[in-house]
PyMOL commands that place a pseudoatom at each C-alpha (Angstrom):
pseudoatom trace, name=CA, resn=UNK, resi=1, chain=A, elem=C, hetatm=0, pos=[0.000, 0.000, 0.000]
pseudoatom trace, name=CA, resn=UNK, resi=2, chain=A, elem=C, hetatm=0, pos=[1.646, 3.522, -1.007]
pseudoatom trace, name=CA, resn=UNK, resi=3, chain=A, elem=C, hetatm=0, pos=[1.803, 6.254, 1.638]
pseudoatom trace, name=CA, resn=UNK, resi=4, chain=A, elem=C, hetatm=0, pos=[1.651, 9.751, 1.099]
pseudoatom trace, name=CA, resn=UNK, resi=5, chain=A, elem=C, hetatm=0, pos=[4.769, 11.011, 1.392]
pseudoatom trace, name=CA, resn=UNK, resi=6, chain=A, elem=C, hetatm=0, pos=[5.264, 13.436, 4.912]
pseudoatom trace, name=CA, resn=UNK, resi=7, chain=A, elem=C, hetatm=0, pos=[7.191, 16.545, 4.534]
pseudoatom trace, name=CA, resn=UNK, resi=8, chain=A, elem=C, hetatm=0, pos=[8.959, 18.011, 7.570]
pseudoatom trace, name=CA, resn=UNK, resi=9, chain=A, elem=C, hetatm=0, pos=[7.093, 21.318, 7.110]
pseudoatom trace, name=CA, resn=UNK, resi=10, chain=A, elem=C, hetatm=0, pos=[3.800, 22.749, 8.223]
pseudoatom trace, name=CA, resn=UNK, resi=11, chain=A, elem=C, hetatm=0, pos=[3.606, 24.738, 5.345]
pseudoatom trace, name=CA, resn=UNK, resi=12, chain=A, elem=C, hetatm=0, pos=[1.683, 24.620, 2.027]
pseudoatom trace, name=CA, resn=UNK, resi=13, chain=A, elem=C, hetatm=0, pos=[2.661, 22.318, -0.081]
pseudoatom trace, name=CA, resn=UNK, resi=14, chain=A, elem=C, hetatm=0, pos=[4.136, 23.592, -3.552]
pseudoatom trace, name=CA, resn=UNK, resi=15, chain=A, elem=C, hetatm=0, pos=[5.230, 23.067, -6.702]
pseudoatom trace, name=CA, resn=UNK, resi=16, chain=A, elem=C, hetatm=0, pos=[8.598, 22.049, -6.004]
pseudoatom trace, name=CA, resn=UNK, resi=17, chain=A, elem=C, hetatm=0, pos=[7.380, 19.397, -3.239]
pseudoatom trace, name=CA, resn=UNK, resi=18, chain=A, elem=C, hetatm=0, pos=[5.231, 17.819, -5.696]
pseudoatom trace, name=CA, resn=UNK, resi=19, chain=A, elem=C, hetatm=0, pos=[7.650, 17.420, -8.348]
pseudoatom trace, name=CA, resn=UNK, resi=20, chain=A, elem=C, hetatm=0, pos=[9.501, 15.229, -5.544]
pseudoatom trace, name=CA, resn=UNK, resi=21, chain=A, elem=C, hetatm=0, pos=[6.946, 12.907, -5.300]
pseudoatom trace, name=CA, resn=UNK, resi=22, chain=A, elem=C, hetatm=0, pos=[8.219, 9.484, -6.349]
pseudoatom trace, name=CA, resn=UNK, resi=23, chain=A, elem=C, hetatm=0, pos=[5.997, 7.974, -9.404]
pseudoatom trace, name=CA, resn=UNK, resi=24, chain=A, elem=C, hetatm=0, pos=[3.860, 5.601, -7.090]
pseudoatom trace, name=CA, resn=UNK, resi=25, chain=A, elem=C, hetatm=0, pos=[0.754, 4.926, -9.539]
pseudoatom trace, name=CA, resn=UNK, resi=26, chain=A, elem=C, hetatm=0, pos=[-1.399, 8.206, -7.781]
pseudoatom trace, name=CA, resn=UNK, resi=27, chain=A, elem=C, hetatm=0, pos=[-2.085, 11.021, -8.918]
pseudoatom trace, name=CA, resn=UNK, resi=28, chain=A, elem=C, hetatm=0, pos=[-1.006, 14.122, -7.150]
pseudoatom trace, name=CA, resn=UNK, resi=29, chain=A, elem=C, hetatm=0, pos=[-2.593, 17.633, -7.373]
pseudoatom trace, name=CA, resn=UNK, resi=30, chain=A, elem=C, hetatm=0, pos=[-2.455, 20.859, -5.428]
pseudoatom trace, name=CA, resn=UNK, resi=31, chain=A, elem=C, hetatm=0, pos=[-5.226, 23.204, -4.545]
pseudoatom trace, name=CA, resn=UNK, resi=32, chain=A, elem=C, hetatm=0, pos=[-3.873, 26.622, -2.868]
pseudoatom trace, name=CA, resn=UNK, resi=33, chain=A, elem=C, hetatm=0, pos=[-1.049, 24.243, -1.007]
pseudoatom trace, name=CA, resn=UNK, resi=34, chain=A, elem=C, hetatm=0, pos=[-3.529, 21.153, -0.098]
pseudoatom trace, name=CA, resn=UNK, resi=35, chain=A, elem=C, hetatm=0, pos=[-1.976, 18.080, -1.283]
pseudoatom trace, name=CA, resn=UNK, resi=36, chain=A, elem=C, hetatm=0, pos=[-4.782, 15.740, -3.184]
pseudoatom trace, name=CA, resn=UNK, resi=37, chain=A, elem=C, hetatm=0, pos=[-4.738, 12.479, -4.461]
pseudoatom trace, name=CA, resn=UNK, resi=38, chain=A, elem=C, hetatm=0, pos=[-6.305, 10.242, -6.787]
pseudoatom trace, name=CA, resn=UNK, resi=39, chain=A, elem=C, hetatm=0, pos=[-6.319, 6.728, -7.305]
pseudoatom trace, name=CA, resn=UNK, resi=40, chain=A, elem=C, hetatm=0, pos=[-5.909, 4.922, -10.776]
pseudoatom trace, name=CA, resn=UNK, resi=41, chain=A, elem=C, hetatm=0, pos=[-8.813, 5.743, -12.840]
pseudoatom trace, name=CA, resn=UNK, resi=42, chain=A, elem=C, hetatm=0, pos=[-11.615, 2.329, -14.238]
pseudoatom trace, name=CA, resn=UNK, resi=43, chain=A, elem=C, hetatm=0, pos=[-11.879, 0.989, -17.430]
pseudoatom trace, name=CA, resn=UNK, resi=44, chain=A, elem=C, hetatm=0, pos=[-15.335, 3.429, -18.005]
pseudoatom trace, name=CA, resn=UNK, resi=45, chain=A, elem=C, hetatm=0, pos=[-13.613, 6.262, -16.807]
pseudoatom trace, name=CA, resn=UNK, resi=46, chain=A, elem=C, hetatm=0, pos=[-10.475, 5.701, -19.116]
pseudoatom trace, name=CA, resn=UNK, resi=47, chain=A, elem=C, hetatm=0, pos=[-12.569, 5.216, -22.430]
pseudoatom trace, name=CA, resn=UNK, resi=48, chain=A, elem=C, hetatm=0, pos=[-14.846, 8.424, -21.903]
pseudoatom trace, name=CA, resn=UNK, resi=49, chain=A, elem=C, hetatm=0, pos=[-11.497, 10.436, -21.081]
pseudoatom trace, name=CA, resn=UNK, resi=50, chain=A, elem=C, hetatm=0, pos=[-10.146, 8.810, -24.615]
pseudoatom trace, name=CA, resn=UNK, resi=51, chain=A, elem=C, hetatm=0, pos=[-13.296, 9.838, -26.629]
pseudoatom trace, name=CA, resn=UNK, resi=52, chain=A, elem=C, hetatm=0, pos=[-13.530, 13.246, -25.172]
pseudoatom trace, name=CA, resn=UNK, resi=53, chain=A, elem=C, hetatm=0, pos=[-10.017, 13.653, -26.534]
pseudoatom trace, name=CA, resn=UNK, resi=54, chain=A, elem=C, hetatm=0, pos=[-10.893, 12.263, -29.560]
pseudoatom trace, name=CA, resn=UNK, resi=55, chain=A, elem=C, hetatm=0, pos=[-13.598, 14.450, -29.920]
pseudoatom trace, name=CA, resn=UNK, resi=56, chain=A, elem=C, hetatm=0, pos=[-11.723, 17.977, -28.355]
pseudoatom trace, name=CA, resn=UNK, resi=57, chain=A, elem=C, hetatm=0, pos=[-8.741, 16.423, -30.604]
pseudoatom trace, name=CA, resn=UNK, resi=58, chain=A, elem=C, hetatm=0, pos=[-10.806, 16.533, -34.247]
pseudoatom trace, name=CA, resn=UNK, resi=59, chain=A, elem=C, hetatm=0, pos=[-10.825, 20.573, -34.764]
pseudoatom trace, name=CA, resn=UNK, resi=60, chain=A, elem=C, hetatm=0, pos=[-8.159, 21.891, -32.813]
pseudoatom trace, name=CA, resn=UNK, resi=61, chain=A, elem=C, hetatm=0, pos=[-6.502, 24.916, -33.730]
pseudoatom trace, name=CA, resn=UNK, resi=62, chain=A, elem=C, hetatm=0, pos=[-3.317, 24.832, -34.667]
pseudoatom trace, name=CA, resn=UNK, resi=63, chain=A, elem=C, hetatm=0, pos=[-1.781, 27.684, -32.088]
pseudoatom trace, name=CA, resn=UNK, resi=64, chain=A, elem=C, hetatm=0, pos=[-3.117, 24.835, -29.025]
pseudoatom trace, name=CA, resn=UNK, resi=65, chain=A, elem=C, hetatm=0, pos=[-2.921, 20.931, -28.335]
pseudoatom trace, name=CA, resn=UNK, resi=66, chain=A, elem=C, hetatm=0, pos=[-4.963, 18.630, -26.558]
pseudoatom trace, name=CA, resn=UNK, resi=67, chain=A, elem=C, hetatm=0, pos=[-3.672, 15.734, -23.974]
pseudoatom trace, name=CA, resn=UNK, resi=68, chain=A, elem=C, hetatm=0, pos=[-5.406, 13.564, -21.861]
pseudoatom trace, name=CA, resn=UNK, resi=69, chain=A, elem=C, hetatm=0, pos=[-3.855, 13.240, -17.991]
pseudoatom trace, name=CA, resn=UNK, resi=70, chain=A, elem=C, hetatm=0, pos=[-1.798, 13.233, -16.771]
pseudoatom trace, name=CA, resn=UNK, resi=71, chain=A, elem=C, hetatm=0, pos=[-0.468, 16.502, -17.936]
pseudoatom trace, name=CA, resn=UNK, resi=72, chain=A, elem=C, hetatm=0, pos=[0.112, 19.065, -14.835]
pseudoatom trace, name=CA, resn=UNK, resi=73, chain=A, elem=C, hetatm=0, pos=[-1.650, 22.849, -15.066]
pseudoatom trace, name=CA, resn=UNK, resi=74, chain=A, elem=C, hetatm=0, pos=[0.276, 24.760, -13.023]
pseudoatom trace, name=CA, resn=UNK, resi=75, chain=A, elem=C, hetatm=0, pos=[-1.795, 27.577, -11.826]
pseudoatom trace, name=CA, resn=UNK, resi=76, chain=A, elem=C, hetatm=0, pos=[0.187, 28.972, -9.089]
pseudoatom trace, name=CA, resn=UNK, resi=77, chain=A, elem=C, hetatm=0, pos=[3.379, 27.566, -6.953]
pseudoatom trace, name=CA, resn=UNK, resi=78, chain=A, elem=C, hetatm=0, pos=[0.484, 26.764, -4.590]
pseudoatom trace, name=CA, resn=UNK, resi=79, chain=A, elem=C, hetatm=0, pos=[-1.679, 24.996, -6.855]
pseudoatom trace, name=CA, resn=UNK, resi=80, chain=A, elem=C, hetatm=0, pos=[-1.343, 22.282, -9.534]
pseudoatom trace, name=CA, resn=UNK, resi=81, chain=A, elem=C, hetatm=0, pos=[-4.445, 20.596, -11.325]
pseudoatom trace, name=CA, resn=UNK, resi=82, chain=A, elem=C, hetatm=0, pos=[-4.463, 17.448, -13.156]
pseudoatom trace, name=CA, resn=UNK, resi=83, chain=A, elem=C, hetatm=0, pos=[-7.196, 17.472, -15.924]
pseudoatom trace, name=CA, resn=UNK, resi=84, chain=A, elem=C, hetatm=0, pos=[-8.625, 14.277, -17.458]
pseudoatom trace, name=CA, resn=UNK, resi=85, chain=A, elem=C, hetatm=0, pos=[-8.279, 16.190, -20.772]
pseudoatom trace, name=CA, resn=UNK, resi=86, chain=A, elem=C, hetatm=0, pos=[-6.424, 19.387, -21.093]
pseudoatom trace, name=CA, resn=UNK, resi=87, chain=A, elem=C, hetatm=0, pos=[-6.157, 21.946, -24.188]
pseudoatom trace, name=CA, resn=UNK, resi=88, chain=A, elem=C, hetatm=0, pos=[-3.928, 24.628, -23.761]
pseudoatom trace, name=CA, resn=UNK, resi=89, chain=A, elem=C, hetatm=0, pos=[-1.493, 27.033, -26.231]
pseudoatom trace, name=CA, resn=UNK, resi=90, chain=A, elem=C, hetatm=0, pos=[1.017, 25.292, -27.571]
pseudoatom trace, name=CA, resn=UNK, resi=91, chain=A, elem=C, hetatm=0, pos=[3.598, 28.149, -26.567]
pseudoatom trace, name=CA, resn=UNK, resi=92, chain=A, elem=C, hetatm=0, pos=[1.868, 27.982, -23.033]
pseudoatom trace, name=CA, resn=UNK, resi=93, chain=A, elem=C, hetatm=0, pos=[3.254, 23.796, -22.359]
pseudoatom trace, name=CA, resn=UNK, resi=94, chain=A, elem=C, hetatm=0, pos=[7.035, 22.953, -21.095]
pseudoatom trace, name=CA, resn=UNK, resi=95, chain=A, elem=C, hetatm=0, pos=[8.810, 19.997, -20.741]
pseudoatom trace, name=CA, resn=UNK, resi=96, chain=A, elem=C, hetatm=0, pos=[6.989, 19.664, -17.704]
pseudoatom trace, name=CA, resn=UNK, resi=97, chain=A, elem=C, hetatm=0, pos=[3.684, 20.860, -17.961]
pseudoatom trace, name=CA, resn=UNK, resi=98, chain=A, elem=C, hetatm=0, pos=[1.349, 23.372, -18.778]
pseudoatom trace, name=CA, resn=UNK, resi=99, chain=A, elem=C, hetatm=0, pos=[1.666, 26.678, -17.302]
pseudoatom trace, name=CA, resn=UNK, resi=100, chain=A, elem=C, hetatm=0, pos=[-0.644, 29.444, -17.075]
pseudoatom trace, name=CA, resn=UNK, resi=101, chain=A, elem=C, hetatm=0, pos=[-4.211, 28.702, -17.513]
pseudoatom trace, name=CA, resn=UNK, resi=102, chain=A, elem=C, hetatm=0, pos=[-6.006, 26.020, -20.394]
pseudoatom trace, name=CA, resn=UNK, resi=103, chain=A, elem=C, hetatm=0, pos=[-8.093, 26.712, -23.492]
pseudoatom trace, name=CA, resn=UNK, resi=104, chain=A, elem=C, hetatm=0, pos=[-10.161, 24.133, -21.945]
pseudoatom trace, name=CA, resn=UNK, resi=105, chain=A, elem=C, hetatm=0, pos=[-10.335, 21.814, -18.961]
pseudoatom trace, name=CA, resn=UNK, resi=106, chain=A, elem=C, hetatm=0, pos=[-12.495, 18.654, -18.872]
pseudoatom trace, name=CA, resn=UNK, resi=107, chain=A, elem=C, hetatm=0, pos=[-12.839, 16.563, -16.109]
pseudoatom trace, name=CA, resn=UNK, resi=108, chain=A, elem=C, hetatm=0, pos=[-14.665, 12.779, -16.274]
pseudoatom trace, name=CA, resn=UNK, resi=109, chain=A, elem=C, hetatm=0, pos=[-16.386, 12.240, -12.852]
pseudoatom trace, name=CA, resn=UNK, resi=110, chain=A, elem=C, hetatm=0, pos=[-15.478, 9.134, -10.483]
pseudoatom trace, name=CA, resn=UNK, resi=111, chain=A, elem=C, hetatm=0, pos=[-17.285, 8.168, -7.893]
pseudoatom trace, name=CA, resn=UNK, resi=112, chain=A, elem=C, hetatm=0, pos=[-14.057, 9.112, -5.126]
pseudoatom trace, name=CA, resn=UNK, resi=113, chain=A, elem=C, hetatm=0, pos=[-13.623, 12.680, -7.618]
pseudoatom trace, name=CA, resn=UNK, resi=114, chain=A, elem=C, hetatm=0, pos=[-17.303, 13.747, -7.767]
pseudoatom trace, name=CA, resn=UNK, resi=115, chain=A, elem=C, hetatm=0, pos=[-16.989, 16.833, -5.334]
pseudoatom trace, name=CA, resn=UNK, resi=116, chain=A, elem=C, hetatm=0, pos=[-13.238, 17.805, -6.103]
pseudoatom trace, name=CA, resn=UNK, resi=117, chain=A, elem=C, hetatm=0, pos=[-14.344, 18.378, -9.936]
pseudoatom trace, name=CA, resn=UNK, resi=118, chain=A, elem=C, hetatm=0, pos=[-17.804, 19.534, -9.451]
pseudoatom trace, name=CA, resn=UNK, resi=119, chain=A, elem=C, hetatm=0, pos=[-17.208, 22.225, -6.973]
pseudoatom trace, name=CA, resn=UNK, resi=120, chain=A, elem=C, hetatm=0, pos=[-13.363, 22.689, -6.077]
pseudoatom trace, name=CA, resn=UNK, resi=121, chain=A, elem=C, hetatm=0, pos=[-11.822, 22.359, -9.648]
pseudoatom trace, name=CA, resn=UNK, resi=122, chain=A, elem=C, hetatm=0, pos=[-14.396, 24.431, -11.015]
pseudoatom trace, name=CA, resn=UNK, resi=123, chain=A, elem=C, hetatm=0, pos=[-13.775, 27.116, -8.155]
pseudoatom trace, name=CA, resn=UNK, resi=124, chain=A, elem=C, hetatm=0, pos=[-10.229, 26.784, -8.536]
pseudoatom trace, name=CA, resn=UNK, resi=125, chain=A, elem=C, hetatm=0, pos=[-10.453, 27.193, -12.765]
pseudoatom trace, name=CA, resn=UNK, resi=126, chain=A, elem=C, hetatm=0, pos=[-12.812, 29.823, -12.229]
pseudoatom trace, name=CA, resn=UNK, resi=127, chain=A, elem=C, hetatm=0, pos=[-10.735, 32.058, -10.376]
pseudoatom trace, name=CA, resn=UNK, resi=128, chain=A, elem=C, hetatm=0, pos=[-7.865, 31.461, -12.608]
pseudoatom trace, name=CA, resn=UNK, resi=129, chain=A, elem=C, hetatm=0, pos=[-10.286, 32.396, -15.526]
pseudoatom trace, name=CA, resn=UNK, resi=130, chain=A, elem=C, hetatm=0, pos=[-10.248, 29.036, -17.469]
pseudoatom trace, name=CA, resn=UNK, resi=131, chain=A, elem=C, hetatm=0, pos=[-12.526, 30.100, -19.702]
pseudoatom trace, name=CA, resn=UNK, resi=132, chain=A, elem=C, hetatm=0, pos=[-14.163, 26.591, -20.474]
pseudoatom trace, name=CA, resn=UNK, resi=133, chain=A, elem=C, hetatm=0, pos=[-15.054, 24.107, -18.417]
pseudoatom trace, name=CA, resn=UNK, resi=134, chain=A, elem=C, hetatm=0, pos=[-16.324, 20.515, -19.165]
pseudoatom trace, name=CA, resn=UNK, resi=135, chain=A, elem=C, hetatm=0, pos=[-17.969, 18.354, -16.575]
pseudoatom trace, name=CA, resn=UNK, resi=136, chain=A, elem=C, hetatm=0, pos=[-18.744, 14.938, -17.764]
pseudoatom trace, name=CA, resn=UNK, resi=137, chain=A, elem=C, hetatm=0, pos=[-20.731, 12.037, -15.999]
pseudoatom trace, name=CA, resn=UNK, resi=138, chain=A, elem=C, hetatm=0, pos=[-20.130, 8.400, -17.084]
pseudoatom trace, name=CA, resn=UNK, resi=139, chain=A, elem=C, hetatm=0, pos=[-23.089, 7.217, -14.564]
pseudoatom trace, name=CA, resn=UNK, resi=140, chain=A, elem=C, hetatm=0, pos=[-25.628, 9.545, -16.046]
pseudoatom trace, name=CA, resn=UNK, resi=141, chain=A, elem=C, hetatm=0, pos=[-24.022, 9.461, -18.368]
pseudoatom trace, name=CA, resn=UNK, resi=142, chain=A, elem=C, hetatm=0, pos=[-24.186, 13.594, -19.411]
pseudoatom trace, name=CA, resn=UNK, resi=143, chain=A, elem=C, hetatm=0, pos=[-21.867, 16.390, -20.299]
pseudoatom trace, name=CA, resn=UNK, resi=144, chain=A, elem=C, hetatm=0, pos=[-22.123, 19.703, -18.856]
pseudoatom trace, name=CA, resn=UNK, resi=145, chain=A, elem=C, hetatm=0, pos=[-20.308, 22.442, -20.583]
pseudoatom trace, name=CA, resn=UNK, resi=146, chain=A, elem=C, hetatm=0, pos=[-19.373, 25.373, -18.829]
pseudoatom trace, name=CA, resn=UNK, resi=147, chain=A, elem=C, hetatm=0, pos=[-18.286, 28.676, -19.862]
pseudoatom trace, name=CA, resn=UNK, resi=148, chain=A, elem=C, hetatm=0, pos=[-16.285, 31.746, -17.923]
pseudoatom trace, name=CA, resn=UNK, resi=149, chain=A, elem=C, hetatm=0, pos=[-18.332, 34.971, -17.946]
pseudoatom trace, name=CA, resn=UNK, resi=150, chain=A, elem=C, hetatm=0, pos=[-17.555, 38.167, -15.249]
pseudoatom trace, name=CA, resn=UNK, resi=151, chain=A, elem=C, hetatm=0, pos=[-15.752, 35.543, -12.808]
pseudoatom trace, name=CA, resn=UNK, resi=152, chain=A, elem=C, hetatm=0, pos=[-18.437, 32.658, -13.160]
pseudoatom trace, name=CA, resn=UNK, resi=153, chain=A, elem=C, hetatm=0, pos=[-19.311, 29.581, -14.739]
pseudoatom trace, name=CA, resn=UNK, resi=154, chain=A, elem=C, hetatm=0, pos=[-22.793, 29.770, -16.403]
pseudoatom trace, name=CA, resn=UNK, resi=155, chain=A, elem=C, hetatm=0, pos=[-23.989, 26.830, -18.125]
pseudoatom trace, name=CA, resn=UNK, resi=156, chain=A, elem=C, hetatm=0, pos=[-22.887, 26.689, -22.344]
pseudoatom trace, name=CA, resn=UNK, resi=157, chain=A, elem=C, hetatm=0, pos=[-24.802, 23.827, -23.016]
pseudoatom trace, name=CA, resn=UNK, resi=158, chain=A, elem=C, hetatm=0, pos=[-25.604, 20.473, -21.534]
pseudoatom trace, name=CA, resn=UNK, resi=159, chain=A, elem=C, hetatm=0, pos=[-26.399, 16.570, -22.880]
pseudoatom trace, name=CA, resn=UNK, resi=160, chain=A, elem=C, hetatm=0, pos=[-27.658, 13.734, -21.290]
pseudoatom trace, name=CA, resn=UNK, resi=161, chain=A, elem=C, hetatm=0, pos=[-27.946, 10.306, -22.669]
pseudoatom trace, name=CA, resn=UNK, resi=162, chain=A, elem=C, hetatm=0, pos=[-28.405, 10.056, -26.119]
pseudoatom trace, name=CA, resn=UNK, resi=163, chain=A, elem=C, hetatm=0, pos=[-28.594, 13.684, -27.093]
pseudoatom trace, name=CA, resn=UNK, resi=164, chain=A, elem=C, hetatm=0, pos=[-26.027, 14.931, -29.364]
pseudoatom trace, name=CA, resn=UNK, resi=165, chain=A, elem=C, hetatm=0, pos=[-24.640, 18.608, -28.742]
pseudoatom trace, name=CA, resn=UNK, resi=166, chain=A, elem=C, hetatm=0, pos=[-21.959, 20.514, -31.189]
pseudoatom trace, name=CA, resn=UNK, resi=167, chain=A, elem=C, hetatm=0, pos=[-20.214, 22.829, -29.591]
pseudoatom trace, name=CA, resn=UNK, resi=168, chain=A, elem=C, hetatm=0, pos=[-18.643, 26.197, -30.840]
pseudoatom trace, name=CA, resn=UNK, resi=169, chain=A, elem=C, hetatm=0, pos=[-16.291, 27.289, -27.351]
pseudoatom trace, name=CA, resn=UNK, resi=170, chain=A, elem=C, hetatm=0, pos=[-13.762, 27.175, -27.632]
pseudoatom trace, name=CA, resn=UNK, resi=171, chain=A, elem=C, hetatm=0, pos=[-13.897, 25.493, -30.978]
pseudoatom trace, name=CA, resn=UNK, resi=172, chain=A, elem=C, hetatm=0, pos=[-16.464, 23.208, -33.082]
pseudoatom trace, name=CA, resn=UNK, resi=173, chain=A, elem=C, hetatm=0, pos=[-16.876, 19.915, -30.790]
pseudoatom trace, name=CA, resn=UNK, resi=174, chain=A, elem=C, hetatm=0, pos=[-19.906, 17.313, -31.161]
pseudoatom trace, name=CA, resn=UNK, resi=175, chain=A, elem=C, hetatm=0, pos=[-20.359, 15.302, -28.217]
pseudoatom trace, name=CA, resn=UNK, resi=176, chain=A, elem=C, hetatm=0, pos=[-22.880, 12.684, -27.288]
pseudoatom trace, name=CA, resn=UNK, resi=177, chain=A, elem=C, hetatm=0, pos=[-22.909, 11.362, -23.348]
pseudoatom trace, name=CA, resn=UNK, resi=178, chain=A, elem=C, hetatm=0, pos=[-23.952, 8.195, -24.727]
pseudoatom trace, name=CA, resn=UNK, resi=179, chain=A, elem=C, hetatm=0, pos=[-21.418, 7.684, -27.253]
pseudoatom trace, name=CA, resn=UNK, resi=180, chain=A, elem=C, hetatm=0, pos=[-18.855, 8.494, -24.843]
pseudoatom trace, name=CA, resn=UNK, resi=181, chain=A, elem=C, hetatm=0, pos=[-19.705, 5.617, -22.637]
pseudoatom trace, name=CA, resn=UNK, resi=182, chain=A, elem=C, hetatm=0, pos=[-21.031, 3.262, -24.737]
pseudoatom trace, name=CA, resn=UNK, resi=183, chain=A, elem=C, hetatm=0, pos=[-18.346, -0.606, -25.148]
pseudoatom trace, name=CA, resn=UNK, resi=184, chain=A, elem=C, hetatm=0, pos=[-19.753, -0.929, -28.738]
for i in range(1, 184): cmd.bond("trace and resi %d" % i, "trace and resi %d" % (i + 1))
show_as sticks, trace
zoom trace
């Protein structure tokens, strides 16, 4: 069983103390110097994450890229997200990761991630001003699309089941919740 690792420090965590993580199969993210972790994603979770790329993948601009996790977003020292799927400027990625805020940000709910992505990612994306934000729910299964406007998220456009929506934020993407989960 992996441990967290212990720092001798009571302060936030950073950047620099999660890049000395040793690769132990979790995935490590920072919120404003909170240390998070999440375990290895399920089969449903991994093929929705591969179709939304698929899908974000098909028309996008040139000037950006899209990758699925785990790519780090470094937002500030204090805080470090880990998108399921990730497009950001091509000048804005490193050898390392991704710094300065994405083009988009989509995150594929699991059952132990469900509160962290609905209402601390989004917070956290938010004030960074992300301005697009993709919620999607294997269970349901349904995509919610979000979009930045004065400092909030307001609702683009939304699917559930079998309902097909084409998006045009950031870019032209056609999505169907059902598609995305579906084992053919």
């Amino acid at each position: 069983m992996a441990t967290v690792p212990v720092f001798g420090h009571r302060e936030p965590f950073t950047r620099r103390d999660l890049e000395s993580i040793a690769d132990d199969g979790h995935r490590y993210e920072l919120v404003d110097g909170v240390l998070l972790m999440s375990p290895s994603p399920r089969p449903l979770h991994q093929r929705v994450v591969a179709r939304v790329l698929t899908a974000v993948t098909r028309n996008c601009p040139k000037d950006c890229e899209a990758l699925p996790a785990p790519v780090d977003v470094v937002l500030a020292d204090d805080t470090v997200l880990i998108p399921d799927v990730v497009v950001g400027r091509r000048g804005d990625y490193t050898e390392r990761a991704l710094v300065g805020v994405p083009v988009l940000s989509v995150e594929v709910i699991s059952p132990s991630s469900r509160l962290i992505d609905t209402e601390l990612k989004r917070a956290r994306l938010a004030v960074a001003g992300c301005p697009n934000y993709w919620i999607v729910d294997p269970y349901v299964p349904s995509v919610l699309c979000l979009a930045l406007r004065e400092g909030a998220y307001f609702t683009l456009d939304e699917a559930v089941r079998d309902e097909t929506i084409t998006l045009t934020a950031p870019y032209e993407v056609v999505l169907n919740p059902a598609e995305l989960v579906s084992d053919y």
